[in-house]
Residue, then its C-alpha position, 0 to 999 in steps of 0.5 A: x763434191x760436184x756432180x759432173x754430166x757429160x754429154x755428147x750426142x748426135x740426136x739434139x732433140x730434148x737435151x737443152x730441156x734435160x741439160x737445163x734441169x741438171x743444172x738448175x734442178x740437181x746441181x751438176x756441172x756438164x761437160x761437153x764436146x763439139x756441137x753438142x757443147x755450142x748447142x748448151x752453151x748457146x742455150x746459156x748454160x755454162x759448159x766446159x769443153x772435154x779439150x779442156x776438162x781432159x788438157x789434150x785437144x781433139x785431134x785427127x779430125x775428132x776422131x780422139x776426143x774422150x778416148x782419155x784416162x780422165x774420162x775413162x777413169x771418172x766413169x769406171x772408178x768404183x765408189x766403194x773401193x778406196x783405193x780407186x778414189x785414191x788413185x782418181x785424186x793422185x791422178x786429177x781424175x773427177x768422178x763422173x756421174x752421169x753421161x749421156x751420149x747417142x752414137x754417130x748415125x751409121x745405121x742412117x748412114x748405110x741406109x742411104x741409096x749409093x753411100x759412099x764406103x768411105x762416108x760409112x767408115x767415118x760415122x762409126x762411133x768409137x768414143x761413143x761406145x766407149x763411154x757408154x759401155x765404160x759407164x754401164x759396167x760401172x751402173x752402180x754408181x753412173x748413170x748412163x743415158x743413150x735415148x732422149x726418150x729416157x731423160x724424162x725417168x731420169x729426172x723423176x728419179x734423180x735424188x731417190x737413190x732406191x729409184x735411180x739405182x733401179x733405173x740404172x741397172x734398166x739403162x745398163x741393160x739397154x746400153x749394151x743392146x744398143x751398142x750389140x746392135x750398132x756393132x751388128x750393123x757394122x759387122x752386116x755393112x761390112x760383110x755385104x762390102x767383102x770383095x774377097x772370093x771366099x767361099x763364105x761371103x760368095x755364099x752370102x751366109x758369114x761365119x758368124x750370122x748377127x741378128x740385132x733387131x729393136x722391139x716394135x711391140x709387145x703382143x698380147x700372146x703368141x699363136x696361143x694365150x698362154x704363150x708370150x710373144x713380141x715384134x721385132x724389127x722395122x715391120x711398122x715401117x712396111x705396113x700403116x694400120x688404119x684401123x682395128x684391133x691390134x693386131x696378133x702374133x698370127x695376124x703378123x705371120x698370115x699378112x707376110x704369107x699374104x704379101x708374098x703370096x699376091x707379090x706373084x701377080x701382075x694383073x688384078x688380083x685378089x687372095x684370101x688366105x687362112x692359117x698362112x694358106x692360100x684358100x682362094x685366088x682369082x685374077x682378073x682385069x677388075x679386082x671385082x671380077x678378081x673377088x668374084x673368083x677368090x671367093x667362089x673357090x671356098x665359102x666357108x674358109x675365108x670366114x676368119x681369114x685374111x684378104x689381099x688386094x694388088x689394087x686400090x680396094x674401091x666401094x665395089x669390092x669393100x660392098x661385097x667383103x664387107x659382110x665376111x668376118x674378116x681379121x684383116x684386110x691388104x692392099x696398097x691402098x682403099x678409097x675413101x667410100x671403101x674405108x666410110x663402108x669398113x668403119x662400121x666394123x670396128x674390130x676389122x684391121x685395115x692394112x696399107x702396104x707402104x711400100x706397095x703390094x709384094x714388100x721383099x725380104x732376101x732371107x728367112x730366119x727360123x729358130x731350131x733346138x740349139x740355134x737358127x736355121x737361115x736361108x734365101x727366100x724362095x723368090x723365083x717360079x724357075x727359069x720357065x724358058x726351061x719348062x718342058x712338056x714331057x707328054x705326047x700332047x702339047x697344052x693348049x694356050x688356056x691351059x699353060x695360062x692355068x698351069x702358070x697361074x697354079x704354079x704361082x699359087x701353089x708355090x705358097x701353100x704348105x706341102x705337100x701342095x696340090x692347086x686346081x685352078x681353070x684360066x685364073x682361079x683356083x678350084x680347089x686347094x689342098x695343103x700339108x697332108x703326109x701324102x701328096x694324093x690326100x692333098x689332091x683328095x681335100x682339093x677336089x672335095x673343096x671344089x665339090x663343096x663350092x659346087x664347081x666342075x673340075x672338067x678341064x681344069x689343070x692340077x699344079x704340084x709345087x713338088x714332085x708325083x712320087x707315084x703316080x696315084x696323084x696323077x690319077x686322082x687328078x685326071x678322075x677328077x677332070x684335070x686334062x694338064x698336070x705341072x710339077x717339078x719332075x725328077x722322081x724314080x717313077x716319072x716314066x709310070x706318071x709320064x705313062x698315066x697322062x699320056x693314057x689319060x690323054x693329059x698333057x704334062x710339064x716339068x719344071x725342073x724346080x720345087x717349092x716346099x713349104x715347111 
């Protein structure tokens, strides 16, 4: 009995090689559509139209080719029930053994800036994963093939019926991700287009939320040894590795921080974070004087961390990080004096931001017991028109310039978050302690560790003053300003405390909280 191929694609790459050693190598008889059948055919090999294997043409513009009971049937009819046989034979339905089909490109095609609707519609596939989901139902006896870079394994197990049958079942499995994620990406174009004002599409968040994300790595573990992990997605397609160890699931997490966190800034600027936090920021009109700042806030966290560069990391920065254990190093990108001086350390992960410092993401996704918890990213520092000042004494110029740099640093470190910063650097840092006064206590110890003077700093709260001990803690401390959200049942007693401290303080009207 003759062995029938079918093969329609979009993606051509490798398919005269593989359909050449179906062929010569393994005795099959292809059957083909449209371009993919001129391309074999071009290719001298002999092909027969599906028009004509199925006797009805392609009509409406291609969009019914293969949508055909001798197609369907020649895939779906189970080899061992005999009555399937023997309705394929009464019917002139061939079995069809193996296909090989890649869907039209509507994930390209969206991506595209100003696509038109119309364009979009047209390139989703309806044949297409029609075969192939007909073919990976019927595994057992069809081999099904949706990614060139499979046609090698299939050729090496071709004729090993233990082989091929094992491969079968792995092709089955990643033809149904495949089409899951290509009816995701319709299902997500499709939402974005709705001009219905339903309370659901206004809000952004569909009544079915689809996630179809394709492996970019395996991870060697996860935040521990003993836990597995893996990456998800188009990271890749955001950062360039030039160099070091691969990188880990917690070296992933601390350059999102990392990014978002140096997307605050305009001016030169520098960060070195550890554990996801911010331990040192420092602007400046030079990434060195940038550095200089950073890194005079905490000595001894930065060991381990993680430095980001809004700037290109030149051989007068690389000099002075260069001697810090580091796990990885950002920035858009390094001169070539700096990379020669980074080379030296092997295992030192060198991160180029693709897209440039600050690469956005519009949502965050965080698994829960049971399922998934979704919103928007916290990408605004609110409206700072609005910002009021609720003390009797206005902030000088220095210090709203200190109280607008915390604020943007303090909205980055895990709550509850406590920020003392002078001009553009910050002083001392205290993160995620129960109470808010204990984070201001780590924050002023930090600052006497790095031996500098708190007098006439500002204290920045990405959340509000329940009482006003927090306040209190700062100004002993030498704070002269406060900035927080406000909005607590004590402010009029925290509003009191600065004024007879003589701080001026302002409210932003907005939080941060970081979980």
């Amino acid at each position: 009995m003759e062995k029938l191929a079918l093969l329609s694609v979009s993606d051509k790459s490798g398919l005269v090689e593989f359909a050449t050693a179906l062929v010569q190598q393994h005795g099959y008889r292809l059957l083909s559509t449209g371009g993919t059948a001129k391309l074999l055919a071009g290719a001298g090999l002999t092909v027969t139209e599906v028009g004509a294997h199925t006797g009805f043409p392609e009509i409406m513009d291609g969009r019914v080719k293969t949508l055909h009971p001798k197609i369907h049937g020649g895939l779906l009819a189970r080899r061992d029930k005999p009555e399937h046989l023997a309705q394929a034979v009464a019917n002139g339905i061939a079995l069809i053994d193996l296909v090989v089909v890649n869907l039209y490109p509507f994930e390209q095609t969206v991506a595209k800036p100003h696509v038109a609707f119309e364009e979009a519609i047209e390139n989703i596939d309806i044949g297409g994963p029609a075969m192939l989901r007909s073919a990976a139902k019927n595994h057992e006896s069809v081999t099904v093939v949706c990614d060139p870079a499979d046609y090698g394994a299939v050729l090496a197990a071709l004729g090993n019926a233990d082989a091929l049958g094992t491969l079968r079942r792995k092709l089955a499995l990643k033809i149904f991700q495949r089409t899951a994620g290509y009816d995701a990406a319709i299902a997500k174009y499709l939402e974005g287009q709705q001009t219905e004002p339903d309370l659901e599409a206004m809000s952004g968040y569909p009544v079915i939320f689809t996630l179809s994300l394709k492996k970019a790595q395996s991870l060697r573990y996860g935040e521990n040894p003993h836990q597995k992990a893996a990456l998800y997605g188009s990271y890749h397609e955001h950062f360039q590795q030039l160099q070091g160890k691969e990188l880990s699931y917690n070296n992933i997490l601390d350059i999102t921080a990392a990014t978002y966190l140096i997307g605050e800034f305009e001016r030169s600027t520098v960060a070195i974070l550890k554990h996801t936090n911010p331990c040192g920021v420092g602007s400046a009109d030079t990434l060195l004087e940038a550095w200089e700042k950073a890194y005079a806030t905490d000595r001894q966290a930065p060991f381990g961390g993680i430095i980001v560069v809004n700037r290109t990391l030149d051989r007068e920065v690389a000099e002075q990080i260069k001697d810090i254990f580091t796990e990885v190093i950002i920035a858009p990108r390094f001169s070539d004096e700096a990379l020669d001086i980074f080379a030296k350390k092997k295992n030192l992960r060198l991160m180029v931001a693709k897209e440039g410092i600050g690469t956005d993401a519009l949502q965050e996704v965080r698994s829960v017991v049971g399922g998934l918890l979704v919103q928007d990213r916290d990408r605004t520092l609110g409206n700072v028109d609005k910002f009021k000042v609720v003390t009797k004494r206005q902030p000088t110029t220095d210090e709203w310039t200190a109280m607008m740099f915390g604020w943007r640093v303090g909205k980055h470190v895990k709550s509850n978050a406590i920020v003392y910063c002078r001009g553009e650097q910050t002083l001392g840092v205290g993160a995620g302690q129960m109470a808010r006064v204990d984070s201001s206590r780590i924050a002023v110890w930090k600052a006497g560790e790095a031996k500098l003077d708190l007098r006439g700093s500002i204290i920045a709260s990405e959340a509000l003053f329940p009482f006003a001990d927090g306040l209190l803690a700062a100004a002993d401390a030498g704070a002269t300003a406060a900035i927080q959200p406000g909005g607590a049942l004590r402010d009029e007693e925290v509003i009191k405390a600065a004024d007879e401290r003589g701080m001026t303080m302002v409210f932003t009207g907005i939080r941060h909280f970081r979980h």
